[in-house]
NUSEZA-252281 format. One record per residue (C-alpha): residue in one letter; chain; x, y, z. Coordinates in steps of 0.001 Angstrom, whole numbers. Example, Ala and Ser with C-alpha at 12.3 -4.5 7.8 and 13.67 -1.06 7.14 Angstrom:
BEGIN
<node A; A; <12300; -4500; 7800>> <node S; A; <13670; -1060; 7140>> 
***
This chain:
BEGIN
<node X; A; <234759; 13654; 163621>> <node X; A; <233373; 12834; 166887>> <node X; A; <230091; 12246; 165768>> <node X; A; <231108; 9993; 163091>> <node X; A; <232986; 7992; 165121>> <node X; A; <230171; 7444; 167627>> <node X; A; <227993; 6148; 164888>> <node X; A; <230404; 3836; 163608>> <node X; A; <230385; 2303; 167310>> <node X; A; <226590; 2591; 167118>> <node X; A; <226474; 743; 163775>> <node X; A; <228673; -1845; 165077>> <node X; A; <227389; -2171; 168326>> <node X; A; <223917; -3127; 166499>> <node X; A; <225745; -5687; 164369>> <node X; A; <226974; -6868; 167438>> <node X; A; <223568; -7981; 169115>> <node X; A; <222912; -11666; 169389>> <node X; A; <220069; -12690; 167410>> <node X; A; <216706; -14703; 169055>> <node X; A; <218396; -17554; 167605>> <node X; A; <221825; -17235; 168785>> <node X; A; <220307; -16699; 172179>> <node X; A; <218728; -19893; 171954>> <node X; A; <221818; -21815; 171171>> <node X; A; <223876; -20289; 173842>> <node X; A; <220863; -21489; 176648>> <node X; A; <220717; -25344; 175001>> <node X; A; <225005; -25151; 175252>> <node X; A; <224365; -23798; 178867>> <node X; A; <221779; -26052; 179670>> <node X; A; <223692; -29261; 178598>> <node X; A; <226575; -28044; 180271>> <node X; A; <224698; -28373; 183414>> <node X; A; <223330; -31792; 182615>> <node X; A; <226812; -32932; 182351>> <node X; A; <228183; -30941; 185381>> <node X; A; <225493; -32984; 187255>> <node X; A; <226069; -36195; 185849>> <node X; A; <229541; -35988; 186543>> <node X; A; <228603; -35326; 190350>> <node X; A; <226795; -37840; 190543>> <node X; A; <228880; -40263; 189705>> <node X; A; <231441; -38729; 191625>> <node X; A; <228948; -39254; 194604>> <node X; A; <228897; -42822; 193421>> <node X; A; <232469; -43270; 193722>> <node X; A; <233091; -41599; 197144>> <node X; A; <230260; -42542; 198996>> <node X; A; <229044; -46353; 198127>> <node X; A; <229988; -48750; 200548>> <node X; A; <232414; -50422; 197556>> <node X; A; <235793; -49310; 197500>> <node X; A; <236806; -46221; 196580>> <node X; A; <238502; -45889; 193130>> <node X; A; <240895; -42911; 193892>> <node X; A; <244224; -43156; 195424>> <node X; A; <244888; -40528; 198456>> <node X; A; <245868; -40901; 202443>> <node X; A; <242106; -41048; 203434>> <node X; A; <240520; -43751; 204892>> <node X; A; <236798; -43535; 203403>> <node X; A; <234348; -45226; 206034>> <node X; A; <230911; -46876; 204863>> <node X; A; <227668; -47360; 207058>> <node X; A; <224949; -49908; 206519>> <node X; A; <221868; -50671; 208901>> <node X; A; <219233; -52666; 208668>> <node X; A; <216418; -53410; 210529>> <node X; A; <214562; -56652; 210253>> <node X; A; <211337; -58610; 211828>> <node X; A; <211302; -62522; 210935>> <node X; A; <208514; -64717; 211275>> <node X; A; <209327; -68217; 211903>> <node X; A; <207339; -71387; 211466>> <node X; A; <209087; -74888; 212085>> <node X; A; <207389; -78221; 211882>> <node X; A; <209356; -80831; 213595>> <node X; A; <208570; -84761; 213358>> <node X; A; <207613; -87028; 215632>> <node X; A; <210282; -88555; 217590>> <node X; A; <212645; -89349; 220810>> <node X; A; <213420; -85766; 222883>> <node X; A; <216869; -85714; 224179>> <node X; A; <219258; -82691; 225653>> <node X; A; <223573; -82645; 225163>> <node X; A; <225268; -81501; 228431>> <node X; A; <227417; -78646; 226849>> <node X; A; <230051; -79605; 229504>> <node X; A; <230245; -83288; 229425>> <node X; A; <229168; -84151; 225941>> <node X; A; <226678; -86525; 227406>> <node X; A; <223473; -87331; 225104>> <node X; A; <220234; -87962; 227182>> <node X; A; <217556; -89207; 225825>> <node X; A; <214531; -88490; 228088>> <node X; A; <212676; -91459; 227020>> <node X; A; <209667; -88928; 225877>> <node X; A; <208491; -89257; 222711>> <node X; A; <206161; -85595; 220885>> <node X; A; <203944; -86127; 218158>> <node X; A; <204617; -83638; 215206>> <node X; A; <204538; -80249; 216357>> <node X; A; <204658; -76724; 215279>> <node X; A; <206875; -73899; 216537>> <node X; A; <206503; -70169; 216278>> <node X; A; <209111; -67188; 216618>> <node X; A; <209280; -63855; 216247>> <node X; A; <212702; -62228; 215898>> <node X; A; <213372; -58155; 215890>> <node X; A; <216677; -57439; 214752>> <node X; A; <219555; -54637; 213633>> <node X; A; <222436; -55444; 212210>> <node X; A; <225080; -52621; 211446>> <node X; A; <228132; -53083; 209385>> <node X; A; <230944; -50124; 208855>> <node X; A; <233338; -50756; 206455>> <node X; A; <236537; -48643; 205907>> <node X; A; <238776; -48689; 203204>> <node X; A; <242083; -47426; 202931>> <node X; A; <244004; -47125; 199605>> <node X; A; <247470; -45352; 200381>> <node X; A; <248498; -46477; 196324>> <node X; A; <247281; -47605; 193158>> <node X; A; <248282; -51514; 193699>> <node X; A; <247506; -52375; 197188>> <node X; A; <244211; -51842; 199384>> <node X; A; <242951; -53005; 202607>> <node X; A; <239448; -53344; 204164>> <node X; A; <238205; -53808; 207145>> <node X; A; <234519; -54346; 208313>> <node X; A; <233451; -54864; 211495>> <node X; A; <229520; -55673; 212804>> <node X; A; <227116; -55952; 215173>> <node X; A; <223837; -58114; 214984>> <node X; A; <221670; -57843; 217790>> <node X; A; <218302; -59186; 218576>> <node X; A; <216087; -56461; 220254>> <node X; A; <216627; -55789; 224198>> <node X; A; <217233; -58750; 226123>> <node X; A; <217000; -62290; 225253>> <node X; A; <217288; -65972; 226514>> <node X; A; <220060; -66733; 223808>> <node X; A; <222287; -68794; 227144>> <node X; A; <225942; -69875; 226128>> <node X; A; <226116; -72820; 227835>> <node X; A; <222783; -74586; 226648>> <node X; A; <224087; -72764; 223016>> <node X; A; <227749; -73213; 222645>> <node X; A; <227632; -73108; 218947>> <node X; A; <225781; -69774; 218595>> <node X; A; <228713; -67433; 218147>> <node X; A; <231250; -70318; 216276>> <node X; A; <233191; -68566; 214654>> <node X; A; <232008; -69470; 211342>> <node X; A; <228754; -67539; 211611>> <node X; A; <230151; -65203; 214997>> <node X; A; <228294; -62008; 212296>> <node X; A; <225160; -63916; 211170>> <node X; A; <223408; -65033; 214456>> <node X; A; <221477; -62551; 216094>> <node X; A; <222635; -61936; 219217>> <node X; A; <223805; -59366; 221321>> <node X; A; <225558; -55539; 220720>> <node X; A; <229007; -57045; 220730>> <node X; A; <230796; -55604; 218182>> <node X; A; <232675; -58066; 215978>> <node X; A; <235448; -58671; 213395>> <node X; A; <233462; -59523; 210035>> <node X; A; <236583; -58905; 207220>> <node X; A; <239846; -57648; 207697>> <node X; A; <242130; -58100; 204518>> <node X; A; <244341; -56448; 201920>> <node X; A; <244599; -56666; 198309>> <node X; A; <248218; -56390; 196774>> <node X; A; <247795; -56118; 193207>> <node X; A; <251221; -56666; 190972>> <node X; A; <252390; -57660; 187561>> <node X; A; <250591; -57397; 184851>> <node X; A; <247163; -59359; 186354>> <node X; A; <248471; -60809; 189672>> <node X; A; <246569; -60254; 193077>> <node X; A; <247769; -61524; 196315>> <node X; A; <245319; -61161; 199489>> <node X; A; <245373; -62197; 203016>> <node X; A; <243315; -61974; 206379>> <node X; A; <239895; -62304; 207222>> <node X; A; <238763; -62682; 203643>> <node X; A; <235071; -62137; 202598>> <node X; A; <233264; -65643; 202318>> <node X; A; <229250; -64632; 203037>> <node X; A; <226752; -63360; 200637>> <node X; A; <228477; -64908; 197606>> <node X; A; <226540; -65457; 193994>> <node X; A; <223432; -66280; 194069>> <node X; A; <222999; -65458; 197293>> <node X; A; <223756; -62082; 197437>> <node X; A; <220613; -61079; 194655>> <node X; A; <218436; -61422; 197275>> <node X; A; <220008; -58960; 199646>> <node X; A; <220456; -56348; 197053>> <node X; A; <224637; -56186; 197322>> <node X; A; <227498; -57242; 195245>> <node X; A; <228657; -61196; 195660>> <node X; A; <231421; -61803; 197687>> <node X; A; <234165; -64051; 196200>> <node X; A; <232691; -68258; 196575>> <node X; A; <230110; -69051; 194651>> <node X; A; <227014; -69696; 197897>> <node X; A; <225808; -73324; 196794>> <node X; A; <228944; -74722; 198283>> <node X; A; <230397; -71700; 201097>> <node X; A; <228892; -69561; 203225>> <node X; A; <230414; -69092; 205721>> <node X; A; <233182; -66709; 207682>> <node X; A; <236538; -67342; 207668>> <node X; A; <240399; -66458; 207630>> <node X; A; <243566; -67292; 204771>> <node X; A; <244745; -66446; 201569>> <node X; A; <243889; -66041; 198085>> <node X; A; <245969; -65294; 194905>> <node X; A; <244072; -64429; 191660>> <node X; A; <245257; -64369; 187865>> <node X; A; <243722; -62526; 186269>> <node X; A; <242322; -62142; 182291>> <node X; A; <245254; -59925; 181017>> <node X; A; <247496; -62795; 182428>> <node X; A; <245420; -65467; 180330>> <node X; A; <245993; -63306; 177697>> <node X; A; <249644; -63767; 177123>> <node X; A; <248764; -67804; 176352>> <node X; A; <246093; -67900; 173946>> <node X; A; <244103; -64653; 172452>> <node X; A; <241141; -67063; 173422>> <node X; A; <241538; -67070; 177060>> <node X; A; <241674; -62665; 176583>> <node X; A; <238494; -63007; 174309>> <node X; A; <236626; -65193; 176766>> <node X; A; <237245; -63784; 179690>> <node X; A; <238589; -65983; 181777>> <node X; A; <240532; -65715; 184819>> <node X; A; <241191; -68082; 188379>> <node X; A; <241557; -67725; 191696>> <node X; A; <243434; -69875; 194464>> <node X; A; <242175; -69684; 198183>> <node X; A; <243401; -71336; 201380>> <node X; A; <242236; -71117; 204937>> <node X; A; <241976; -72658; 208199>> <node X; A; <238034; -72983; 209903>> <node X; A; <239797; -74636; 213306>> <node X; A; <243012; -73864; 214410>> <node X; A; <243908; -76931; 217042>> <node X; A; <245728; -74871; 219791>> <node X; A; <244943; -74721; 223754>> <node X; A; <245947; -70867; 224040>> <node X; A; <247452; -68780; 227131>> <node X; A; <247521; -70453; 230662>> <node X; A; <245686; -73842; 230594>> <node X; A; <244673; -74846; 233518>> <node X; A; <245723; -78344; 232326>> <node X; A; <249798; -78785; 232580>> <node X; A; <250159; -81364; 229808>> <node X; A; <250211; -78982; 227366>> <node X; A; <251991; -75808; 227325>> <node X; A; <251225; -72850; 226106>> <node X; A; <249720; -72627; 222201>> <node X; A; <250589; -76377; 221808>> <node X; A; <248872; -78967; 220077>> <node X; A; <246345; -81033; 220861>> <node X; A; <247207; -84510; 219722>> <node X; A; <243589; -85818; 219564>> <node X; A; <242353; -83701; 216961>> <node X; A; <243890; -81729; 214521>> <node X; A; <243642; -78537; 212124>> <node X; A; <240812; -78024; 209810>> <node X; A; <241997; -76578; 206892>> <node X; A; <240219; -75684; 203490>> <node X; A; <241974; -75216; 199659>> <node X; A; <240521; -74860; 196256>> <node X; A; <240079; -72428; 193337>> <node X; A; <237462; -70624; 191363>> <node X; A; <237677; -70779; 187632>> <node X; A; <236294; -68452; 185669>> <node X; A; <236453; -70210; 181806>> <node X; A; <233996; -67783; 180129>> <node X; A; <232752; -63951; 180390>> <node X; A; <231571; -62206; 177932>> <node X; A; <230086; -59224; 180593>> <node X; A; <226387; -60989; 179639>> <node X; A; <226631; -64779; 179803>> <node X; A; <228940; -66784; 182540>> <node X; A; <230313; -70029; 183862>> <node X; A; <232016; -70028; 186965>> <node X; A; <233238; -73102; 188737>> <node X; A; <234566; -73880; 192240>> <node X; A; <236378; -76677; 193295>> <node X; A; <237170; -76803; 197205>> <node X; A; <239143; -79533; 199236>> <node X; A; <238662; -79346; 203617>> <node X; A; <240883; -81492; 205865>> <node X; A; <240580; -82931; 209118>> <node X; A; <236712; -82102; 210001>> <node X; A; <235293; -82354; 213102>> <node X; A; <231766; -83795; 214368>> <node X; A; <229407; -85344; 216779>> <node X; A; <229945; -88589; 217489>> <node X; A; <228218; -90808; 220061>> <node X; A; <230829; -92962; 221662>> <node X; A; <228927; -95311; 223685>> <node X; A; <227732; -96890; 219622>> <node X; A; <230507; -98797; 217895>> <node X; A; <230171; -98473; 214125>> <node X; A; <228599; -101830; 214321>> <node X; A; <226318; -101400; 217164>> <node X; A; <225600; -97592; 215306>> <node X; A; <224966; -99533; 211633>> <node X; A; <222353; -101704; 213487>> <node X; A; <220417; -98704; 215776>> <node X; A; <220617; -95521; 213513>> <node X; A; <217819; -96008; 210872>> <node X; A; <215437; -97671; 213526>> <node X; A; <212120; -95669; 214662>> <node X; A; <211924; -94069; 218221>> <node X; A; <210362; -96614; 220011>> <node X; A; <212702; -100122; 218416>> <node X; A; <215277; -97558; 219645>> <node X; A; <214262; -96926; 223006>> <node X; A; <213783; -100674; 223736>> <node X; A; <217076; -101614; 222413>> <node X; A; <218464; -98949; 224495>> <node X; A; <216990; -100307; 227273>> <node X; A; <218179; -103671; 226829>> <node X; A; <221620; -102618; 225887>> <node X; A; <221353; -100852; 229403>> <node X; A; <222286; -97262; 227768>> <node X; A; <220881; -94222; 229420>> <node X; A; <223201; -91670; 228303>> <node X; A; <225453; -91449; 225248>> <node X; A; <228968; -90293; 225846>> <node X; A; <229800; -88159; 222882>> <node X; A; <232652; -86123; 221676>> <node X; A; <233927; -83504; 218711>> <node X; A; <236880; -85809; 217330>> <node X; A; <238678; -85323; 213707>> <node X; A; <235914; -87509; 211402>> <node X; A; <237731; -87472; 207880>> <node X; A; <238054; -84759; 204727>> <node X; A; <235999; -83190; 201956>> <node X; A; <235845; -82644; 198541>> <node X; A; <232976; -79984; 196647>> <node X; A; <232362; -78654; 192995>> <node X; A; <230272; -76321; 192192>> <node X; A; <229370; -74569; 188150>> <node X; A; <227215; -72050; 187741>> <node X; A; <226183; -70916; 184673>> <node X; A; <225078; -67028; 184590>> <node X; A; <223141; -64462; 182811>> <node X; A; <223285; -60783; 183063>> <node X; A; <220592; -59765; 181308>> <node X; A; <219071; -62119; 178651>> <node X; A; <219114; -61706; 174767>> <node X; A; <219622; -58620; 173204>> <node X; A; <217526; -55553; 172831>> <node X; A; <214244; -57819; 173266>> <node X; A; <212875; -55876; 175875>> <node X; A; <213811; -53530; 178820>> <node X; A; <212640; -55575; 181286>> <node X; A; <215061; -58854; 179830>> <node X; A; <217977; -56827; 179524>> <node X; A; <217935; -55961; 183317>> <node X; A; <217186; -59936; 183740>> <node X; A; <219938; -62205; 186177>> <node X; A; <219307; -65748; 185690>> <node X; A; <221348; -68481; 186585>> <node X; A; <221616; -72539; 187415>> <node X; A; <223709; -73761; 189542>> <node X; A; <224716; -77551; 190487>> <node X; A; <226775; -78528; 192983>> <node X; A; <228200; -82116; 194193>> <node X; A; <230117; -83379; 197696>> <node X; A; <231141; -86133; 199054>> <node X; A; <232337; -87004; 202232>> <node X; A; <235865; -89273; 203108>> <node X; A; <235869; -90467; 206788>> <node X; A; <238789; -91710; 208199>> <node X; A; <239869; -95324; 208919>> <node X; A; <236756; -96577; 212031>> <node X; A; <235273; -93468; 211275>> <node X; A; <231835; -92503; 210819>> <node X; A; <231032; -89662; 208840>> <node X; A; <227594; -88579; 208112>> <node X; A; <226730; -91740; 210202>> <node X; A; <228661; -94024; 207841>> <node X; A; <232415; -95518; 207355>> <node X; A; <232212; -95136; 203601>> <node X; A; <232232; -92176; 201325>> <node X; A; <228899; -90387; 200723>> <node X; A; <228297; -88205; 197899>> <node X; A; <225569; -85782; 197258>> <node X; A; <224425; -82945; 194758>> <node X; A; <222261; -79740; 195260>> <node X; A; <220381; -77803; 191967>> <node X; A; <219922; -74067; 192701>> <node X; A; <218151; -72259; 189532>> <node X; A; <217099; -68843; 189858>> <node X; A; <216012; -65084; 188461>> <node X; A; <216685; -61784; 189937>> <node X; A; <214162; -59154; 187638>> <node X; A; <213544; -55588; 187510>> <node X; A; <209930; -54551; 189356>> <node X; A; <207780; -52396; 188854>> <node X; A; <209694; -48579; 188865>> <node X; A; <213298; -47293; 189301>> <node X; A; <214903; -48337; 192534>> <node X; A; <213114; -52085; 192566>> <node X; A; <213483; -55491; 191675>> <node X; A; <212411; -58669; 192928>> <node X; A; <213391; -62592; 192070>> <node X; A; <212607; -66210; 192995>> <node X; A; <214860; -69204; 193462>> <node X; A; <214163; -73008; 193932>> <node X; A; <216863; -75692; 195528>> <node X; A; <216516; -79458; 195688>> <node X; A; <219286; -80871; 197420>> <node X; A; <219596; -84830; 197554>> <node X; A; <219913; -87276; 200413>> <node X; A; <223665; -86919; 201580>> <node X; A; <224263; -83143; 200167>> <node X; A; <226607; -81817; 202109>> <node X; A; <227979; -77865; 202178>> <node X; A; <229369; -75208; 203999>> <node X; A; <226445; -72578; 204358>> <node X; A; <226327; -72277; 208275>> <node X; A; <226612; -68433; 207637>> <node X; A; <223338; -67841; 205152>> <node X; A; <221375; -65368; 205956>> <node X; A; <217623; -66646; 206305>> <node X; A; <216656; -67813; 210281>> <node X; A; <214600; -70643; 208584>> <node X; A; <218000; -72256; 207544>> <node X; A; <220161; -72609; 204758>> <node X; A; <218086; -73135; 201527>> <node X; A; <221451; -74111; 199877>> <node X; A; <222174; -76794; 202346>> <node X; A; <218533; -78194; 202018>> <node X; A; <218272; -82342; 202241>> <node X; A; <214959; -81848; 199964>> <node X; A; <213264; -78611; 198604>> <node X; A; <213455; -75017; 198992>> <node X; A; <211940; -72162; 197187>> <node X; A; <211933; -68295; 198090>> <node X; A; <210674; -65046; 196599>> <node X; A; <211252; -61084; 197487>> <node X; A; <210859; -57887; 196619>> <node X; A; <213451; -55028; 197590>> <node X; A; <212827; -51117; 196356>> <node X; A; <214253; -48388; 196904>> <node X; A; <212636; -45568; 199071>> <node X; A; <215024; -42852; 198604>> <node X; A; <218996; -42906; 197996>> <node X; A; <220519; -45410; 200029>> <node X; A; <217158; -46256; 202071>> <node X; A; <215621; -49531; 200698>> <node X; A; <213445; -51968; 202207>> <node X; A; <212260; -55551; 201586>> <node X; A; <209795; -58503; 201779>> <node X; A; <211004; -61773; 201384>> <node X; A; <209433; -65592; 201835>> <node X; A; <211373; -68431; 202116>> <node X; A; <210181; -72149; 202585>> <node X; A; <212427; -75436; 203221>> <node X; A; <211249; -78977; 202849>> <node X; A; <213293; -81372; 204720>> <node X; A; <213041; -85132; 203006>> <node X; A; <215882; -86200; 205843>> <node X; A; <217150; -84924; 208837>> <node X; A; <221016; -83188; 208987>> <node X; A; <220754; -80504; 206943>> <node X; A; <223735; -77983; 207151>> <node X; A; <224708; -79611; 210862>> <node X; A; <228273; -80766; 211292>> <node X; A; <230021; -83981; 209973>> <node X; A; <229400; -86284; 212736>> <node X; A; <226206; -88543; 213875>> <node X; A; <223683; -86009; 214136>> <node X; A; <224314; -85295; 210167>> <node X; A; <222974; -88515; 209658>> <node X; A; <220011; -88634; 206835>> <node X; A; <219120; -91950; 208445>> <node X; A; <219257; -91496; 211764>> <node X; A; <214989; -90551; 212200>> <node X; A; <214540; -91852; 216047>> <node X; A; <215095; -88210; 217258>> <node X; A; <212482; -85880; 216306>> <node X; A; <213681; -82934; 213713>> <node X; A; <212261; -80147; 211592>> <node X; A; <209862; -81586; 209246>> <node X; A; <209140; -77750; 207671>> <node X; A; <210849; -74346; 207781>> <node X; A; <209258; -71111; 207006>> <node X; A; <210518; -67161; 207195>> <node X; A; <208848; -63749; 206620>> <node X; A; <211329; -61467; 206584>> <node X; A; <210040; -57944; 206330>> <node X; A; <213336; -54803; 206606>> <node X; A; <214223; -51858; 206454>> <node X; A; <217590; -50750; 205446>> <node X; A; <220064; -47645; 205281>> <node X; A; <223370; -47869; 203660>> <node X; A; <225316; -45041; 202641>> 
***
């Protein structure tokens, strides 16, 4: 009985034996079960480790880091003209009465600039950021305060290389609610917007880049597609959505302890005022492949340089003469030094569409697929106050800028690399103080601009760069303030003629 049994376990134990081609199946199931088991890690790595915001909910606040290292090499051409220096204190303009020939400049800037982000998402409809950076120039450097009182404004305190001060970049929350309502306040993120940000490799921060650039603090309040949706079915199958912003670039306030009596304490200053800025992005159409975004932006109460000792009529005569009918009027006029001042000049008004591809056709090739094109046109015009002078004149002066562009896949995985051209016309006028090129803003450009890079990636999260940019100034004023020295006209003065920059960089961000 025994022995029967045992066979019987024997027989079965035989029928029981995987076949070759069993075998086979069960190391393909195994072997796509590890594919998967890695995919899924990987984008798991993805979502906790990028420097965007983390997707999960939990009490941890996930911290990002991001250094780059960069050499510029800068060529400026400046034009023939009258030399003159501003007493920082006093406001005085001298002009020396020495007149250069066109000359060219050199520079050679070493820099790192180190951003760490944290975000912190306690629940699914709120989330707050906060970013802080440091952009230095390498050791020591002659960057003075006083001869350079502009060079940490606070517009551009993170884009100026500079010293190892640490500095407040963002600091904002996102409360989400309703349906498809956002409401956001702080230090909201207003550099590297579209189309800006495809040459530095990162997502676009919220204005569109032809019209703002630049740093600074308010609101914003989005509604978003599924809200759209409950009007028309045609606003949910286009895509659209809008989003209202509000902010404040000068806040008019003397602070703790004046030294002067006549004002107490965080009181107003009656000579000037607040600047303040307000508009909206509209988003009509998004499909996910083809865009058009708009932007429409209103600033109040801007402030610029203004040469006292020149009433409008005396500045209508003098500002489009050359250096030397200048000088000799000057003379006769008996004028050695200008008083100047930073008064309230007048308002603002910008519009900006940009019409975008992500990726181009369908299925034609690889390489057209992973394709970003766009074209972009923007208009401003400026509104000076009553026996005001903005932009060197008393009337309104409007202006337009064309930005077209390609951001393209290179040659491997990991690289891409893109060209853009700008023409900007005789009073353009934007808000790109805080665009990252030490050439100058290509978007703010009074004539033509064109550059071209090349990023790849090394390994994860190490990339590096090459990038060219060149700037053709038609008039002087390009991306200065709203006063005098924005004047297209005004040519006595020498300025830069020609702007190049060789950026070369090497980046980390994890």
């Amino acid at each position: 009985m025994k022995k029967l049994l045992l066979s019987a376990s024997v027989v079965a134990g035989l029928f029981a034996q995987p076949t070759i081609d069993s075998l086979q199946k069960q190391i393909n199931d195994l072997q796509q079960q590890l594919k998967e088991l890695k995919a899924k890690q990987e984008t798991q790595n993805d979502r906790y480790y990028k420097k965007v915001a983390p997707v999960v909910t939990n009490s941890h606040l996930f911290w990002s880091f991001d250094l780059r290292t960069s050499y510029d090499a800068i060529s400026k051409k400046t034009t023939s003209g009258i030399l003159y220096s501003v007493d920082p204190m006093t406001m005085k303009v001298t002009p020396t009465g020495m007149q250069t020939e066109t000359k060219n400049h050199t520079g050679q800037v070493l820099s790192n600039r180190v951003i760490l982000t944290g975000v912190y998402k306690p629940s699914d409809n709120i989330k707050a950021t906060v970013k802080v950076q440091a952009n230095k120039v390498f050791g020591m450097n002659t960057i003075n305060q006083m001869s350079n009182p502009f060079q940490n404004v606070d517009w551009v305190t993170n884009e100026d290389p500079d010293d190892a001060n640490i500095r407040l970049k963002e600091a904002f929350f996102n409360y989400y609610f309703g349906d498809d309502f956002m409401f956001s306040a702080g230090r909201r993120p207003a550099t590297n917007g579209f189309p800006a940000n495809l040459r530095e490799g990162d997502d676009p921060a919220s204005p569109l880049a032809n019209l703002i650039n630049m740093e600074f603090d308010g609101f914003s309040f989005e509604i978003g597609n599924g809200e759209f949706s409950k009007i028309s079915d045609k606003f949910g199958d286009w895509g659209t959505w809008m989003k209202f912003c509000l902010g404040r670039g000068y806040s008019n306030t003397n602070g703790k302890w004046s030294f002067d009596n006549s004002q107490p304490d965080y009181t107003k200053d009656y000579d000037s005022a607040h600047a303040d800025f307000g508009g909206f992005l509209l988003v009509p159409y998004d499909n996910g492949q083809y865009s058009v975004w708009t932007e429409t932006v209103w600033a109040f109460n801007l402030m610029g340089f203004r040469m006292d000792d020149l009433s409008n009529p005396q500045y209508a005569m003098m500002h489009s003469m050359d250096a030397n009918t200048m000088m000799t009027m000057m003379g006769r006029m008996g004028i050695t030094k200008l008083n100047a001042s930073m008064p309230t000049l007048g308002n603002y008004f910008g519009e900006n569409i940009i019409l975008k591809a992500d990726g181009i056709g369908d299925g034609i090739s690889d390489f057209l697929d992973d394709t970003k094109a766009f074209v972009s046109y923007a208009f401003s015009q400026t509104r000076p106050k009553a026996g005001q002078r903005m932009l060197g004149s008393t009337d309104k002066k409007s202006g337009h800028s064309v930005w077209v562009g390609a951001d393209m896949p290179g040659f491997k995985d990991g690289d891409r690399f893109g060209l853009s051209y700008v023409h900007g016309s005789k009073y353009w006028r934007n808000f790109t103080y805080g665009e990252d090129t030490l050439a100058g803003s290509i978007a703010a450009v009074r004539g033509h601009a064109f550059d071209v890079y090349y990023n790849t990636e090394i390994i994860p999260h190490l990339t590096a760069g090459l990038r060219y940019t060149y700037i053709k100034y038609d008039y002087p004023g390009s991306d200065s303030f709203f006063g005098d020295m924005g004047d297209p006209e005004f040519k006595a003065f020498s300025y830069v003629d020609k702007a190049t920059d060789i950026r070369a960089f090497i980046r980390y961000n994890f």
